[in-house]
KEFIVO-432328 format. One line per 10 residues: number of its first residue (from 0); their letters; for each residue x, y, z of C-alpha. Coordinates in nm, 3 decimals. Layout:
N
NUM> A> X,Y,Z; ... .
END
This chain:
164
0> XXXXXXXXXX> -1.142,3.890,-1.177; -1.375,3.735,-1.416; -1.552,3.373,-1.357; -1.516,3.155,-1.608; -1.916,3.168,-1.714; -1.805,3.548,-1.820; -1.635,3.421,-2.170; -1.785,3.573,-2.498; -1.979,3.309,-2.693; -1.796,3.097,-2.915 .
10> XXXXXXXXXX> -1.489,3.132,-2.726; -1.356,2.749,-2.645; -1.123,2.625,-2.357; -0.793,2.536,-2.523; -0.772,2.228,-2.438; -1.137,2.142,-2.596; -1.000,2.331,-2.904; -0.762,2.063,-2.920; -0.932,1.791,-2.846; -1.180,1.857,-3.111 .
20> XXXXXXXXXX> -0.893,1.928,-3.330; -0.706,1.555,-3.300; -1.035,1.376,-3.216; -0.985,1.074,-3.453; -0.685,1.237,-3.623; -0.375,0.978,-3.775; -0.101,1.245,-3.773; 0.062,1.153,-4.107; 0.183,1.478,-4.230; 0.497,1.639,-4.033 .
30> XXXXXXXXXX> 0.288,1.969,-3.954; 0.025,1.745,-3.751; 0.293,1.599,-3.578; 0.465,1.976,-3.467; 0.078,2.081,-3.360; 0.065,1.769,-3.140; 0.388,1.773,-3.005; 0.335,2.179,-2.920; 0.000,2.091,-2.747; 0.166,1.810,-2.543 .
40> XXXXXXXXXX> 0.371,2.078,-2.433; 0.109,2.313,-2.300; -0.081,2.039,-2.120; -0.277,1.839,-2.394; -0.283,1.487,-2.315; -0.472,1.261,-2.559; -0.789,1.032,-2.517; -0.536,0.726,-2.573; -0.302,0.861,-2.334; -0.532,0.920,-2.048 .
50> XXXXXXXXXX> -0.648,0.615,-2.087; -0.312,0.402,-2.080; -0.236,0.584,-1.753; -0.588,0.476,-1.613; -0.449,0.169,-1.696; -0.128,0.205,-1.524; -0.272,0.381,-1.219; -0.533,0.071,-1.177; -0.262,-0.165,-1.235; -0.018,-0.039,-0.971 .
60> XXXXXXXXXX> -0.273,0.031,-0.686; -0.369,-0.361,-0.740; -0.013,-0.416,-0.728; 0.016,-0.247,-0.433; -0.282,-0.367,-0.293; -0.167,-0.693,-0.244; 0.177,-0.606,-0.160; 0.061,-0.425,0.163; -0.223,-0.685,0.202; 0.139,-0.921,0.209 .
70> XXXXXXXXXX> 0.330,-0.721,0.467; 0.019,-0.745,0.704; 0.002,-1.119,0.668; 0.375,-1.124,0.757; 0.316,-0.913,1.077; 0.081,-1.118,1.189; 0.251,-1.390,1.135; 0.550,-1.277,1.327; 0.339,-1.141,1.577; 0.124,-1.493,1.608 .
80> XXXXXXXXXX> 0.542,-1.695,1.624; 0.597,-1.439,1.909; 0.297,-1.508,2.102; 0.381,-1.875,2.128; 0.706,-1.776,2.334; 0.535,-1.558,2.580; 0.463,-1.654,2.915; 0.134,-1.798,2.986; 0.074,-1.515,3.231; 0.143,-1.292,2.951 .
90> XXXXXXXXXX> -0.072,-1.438,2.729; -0.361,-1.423,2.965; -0.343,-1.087,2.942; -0.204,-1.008,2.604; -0.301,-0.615,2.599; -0.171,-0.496,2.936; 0.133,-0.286,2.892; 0.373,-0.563,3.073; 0.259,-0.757,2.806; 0.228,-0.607,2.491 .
100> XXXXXXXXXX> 0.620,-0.472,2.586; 0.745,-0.865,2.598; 0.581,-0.939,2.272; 0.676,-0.640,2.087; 1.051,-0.728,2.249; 0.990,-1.075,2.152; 0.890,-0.975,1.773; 1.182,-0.721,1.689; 1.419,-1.014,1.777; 1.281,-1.233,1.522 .
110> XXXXXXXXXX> 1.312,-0.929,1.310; 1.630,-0.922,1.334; 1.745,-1.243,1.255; 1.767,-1.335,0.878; 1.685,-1.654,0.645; 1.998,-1.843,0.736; 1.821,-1.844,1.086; 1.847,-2.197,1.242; 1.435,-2.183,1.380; 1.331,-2.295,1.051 .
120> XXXXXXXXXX> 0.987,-2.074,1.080; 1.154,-1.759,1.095; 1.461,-1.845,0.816; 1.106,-1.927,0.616; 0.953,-1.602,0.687; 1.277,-1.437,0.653; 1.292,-1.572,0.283; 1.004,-1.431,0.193; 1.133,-1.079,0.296; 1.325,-0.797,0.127 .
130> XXXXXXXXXX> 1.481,-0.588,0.329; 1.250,-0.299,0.294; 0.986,-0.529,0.354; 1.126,-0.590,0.694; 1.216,-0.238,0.786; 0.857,-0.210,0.690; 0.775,-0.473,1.002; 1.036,-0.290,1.216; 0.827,0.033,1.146; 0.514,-0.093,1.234 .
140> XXXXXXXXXX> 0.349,0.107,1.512; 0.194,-0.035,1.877; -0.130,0.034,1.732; -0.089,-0.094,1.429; 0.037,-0.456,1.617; -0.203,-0.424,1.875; -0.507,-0.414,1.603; -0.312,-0.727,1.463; -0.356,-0.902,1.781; -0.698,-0.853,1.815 .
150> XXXXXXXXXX> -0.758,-0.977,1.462; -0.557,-1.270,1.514; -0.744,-1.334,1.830; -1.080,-1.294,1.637; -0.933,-1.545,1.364; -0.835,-1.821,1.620; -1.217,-1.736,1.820; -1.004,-1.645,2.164; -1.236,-1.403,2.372; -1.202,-1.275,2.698 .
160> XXXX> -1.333,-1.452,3.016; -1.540,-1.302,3.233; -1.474,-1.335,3.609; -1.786,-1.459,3.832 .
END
């Protein structure tokens, strides 16, 4: 098989060919048009194209972005509404297994209520929700909650004691 450094001279990629062919082009004649509409067809995509999907592309990981930067604020929050109904032995030691097991209980059951809740925190948090935004929360892994809990122990400055 050949490499690609093996082509005669003068020989261009089709796609440069093109490119060089429409660069700064106004397709006003009907025959432009067909060799345009041909080349889109083998793969040509043009400069203003490419860079209207750039566009898109940039626009929609922002979007998204801020959407999952959302759903994490949400968990936490959940997560930090759940912690205030734990035990205070449980919340002593909020990463032993006993523990983390109550919360996570405790969490899934606010899940499950909705916005016509009559705790007027969670029928808020609720409102804010789709419902694939909360079978997003449902999904979210022991992991996933546990490195919440640490960062919303960082953000309230909780650290462990040390015995002695």
């Amino acid at each position: 098989m050949a490499s690609r450094k093996a082509k005669p001279p003068g020989t261009k990629e089709p796609n440069t060919a093109l490119r060089e062919l429409f660069q700064g082009v106004i397709p006003s004649c009907p025959l432009a048009l067909v060799v345009q509409e041909a080349a889109r067809r083998e793969g040509w995509v043009s400069d203003w194209a490419r860079e209207a999907q750039k566009f898109q592309k940039a626009t929609a990981g922002k979007k998204s972005g801020e959407h999952r930067r959302f759903l994490t604020e949400m968990r936490q929050s959940f997560l930090r509404y759940a912690r205030m109904y734990l035990n205070p032995e449980h919340r002593r030691m909020p990463y032993a297994n006993k523990s983390f097991r109550a919360l996570r209980k405790i969490y899934n059951n606010f899940l499950d209520r909705d916005a016509n809740d009559p705790d007027a925190v969670i029928a808020a948090m609720h409102s804010a929700l789709s419902p694939a935004d909360r079978k997003s929360l449902r999904r979210a892994s022991d992991d996933t909650l546990l490195k919440d809990l640490k960062a919303i122990r960082r953000s309230h400055d909780i650290r462990r004691s040390s015995k002695g």
